[in-house]
N, C-alpha and C positions, 0 to 999 in steps of 0.2 A: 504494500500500500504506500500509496505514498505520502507525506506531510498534509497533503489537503485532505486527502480522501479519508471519509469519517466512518468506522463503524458504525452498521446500523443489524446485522441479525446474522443467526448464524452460531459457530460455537465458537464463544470467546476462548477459551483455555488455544483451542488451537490456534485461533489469530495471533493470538499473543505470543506466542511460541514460536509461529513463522515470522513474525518482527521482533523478536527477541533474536532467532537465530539472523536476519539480514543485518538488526545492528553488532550482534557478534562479530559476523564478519567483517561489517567495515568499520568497527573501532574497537575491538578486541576488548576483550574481560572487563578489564580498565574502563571504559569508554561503555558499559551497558549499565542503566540505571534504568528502577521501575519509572522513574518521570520523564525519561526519555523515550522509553517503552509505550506509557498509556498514549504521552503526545502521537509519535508515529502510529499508535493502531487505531487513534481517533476516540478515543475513551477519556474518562473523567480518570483523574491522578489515583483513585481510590483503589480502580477495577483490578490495578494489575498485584495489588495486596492478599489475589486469592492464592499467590505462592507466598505469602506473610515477607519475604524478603529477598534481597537479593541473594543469597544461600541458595532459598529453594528454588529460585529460577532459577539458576546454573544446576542445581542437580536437576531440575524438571530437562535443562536441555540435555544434561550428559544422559540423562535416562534416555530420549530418543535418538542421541544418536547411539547410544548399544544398540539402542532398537533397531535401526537400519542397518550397524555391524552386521548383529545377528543374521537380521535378514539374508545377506550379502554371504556372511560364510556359511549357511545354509544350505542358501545357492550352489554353490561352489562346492562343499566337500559333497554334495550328491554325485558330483563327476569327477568327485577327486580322487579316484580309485589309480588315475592312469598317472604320469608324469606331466602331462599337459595336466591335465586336471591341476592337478597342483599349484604347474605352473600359473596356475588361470587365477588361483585361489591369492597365492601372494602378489598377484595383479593387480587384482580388486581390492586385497587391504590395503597396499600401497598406494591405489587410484583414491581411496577413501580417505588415507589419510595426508597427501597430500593437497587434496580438493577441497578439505575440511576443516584445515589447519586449528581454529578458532574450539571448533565441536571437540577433535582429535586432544586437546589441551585438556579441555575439560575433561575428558574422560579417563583424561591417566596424568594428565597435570597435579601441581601443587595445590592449587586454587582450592579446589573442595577436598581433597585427603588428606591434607597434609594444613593447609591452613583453613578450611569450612568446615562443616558438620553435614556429610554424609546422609541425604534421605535411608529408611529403610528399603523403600524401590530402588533407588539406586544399587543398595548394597548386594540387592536381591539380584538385579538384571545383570550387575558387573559379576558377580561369582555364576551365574547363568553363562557369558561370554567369554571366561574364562576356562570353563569346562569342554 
């Protein structure tokens, strides 16, 4: 969305999530605040309080992207039997984590294990993709 365009219907959680991860990307960890957050997705300053803080949106995003991890080597070890397969598998973690720099932080960064407090989702889907 962009600066003008205002929220009007729909599922907030996931708006806020998809401009949560665009400002990820273009100001990094640093640079993501819920008052820069509500402005961008066209909400009143309150709305984006349903993750209480900025903790839990950064774990809210590192949970989705395990999510799409998962997904991805899913994908991937179904045809990973062969050496291509494989090869295919550290393709796309690579393509992932390259492409995602900002997400890829959060997920195995400092930021939430080392200096945040860890959702129990989080803790749950990260021992899930490490398995």
């Amino acid at each position: 969305m962009t600066q003008t365009a205002r929220y009007h219907h729909g599922d907030l959680h996931a708006t806020l999530l998809q401009e949560a991860n665009t400002l990820l990307n273009e100001q990094g960890i640093e640079g993501l605040s819920l008052r820069k957050l509500a402005e961008r997705a066209g909400v009143s300053r309150t709305a984006p309080y349903h993750h209480r803080d900025k903790n839990a949106l950064l774990c809210a995003l590192a949970t989705q992207a395990f999510r799409q991890l998962d997904e991805m080597i899913n994908s991937q070890l179904q045809e990973a039997g062969s050496q291509e397969g494989i090869q295919n598998f550290v393709r796309e973690y690579l393509r992932f984590a390259t492409e995602n720099p900002e997400q890829y932080e959060l997920m195995f960064g400092r930021t939430i294990w080392k200096g945040g407090e860890p959702t129990d989702e989080l803790k749950t889907i990260d021992r899930k993709s490490v398995v």
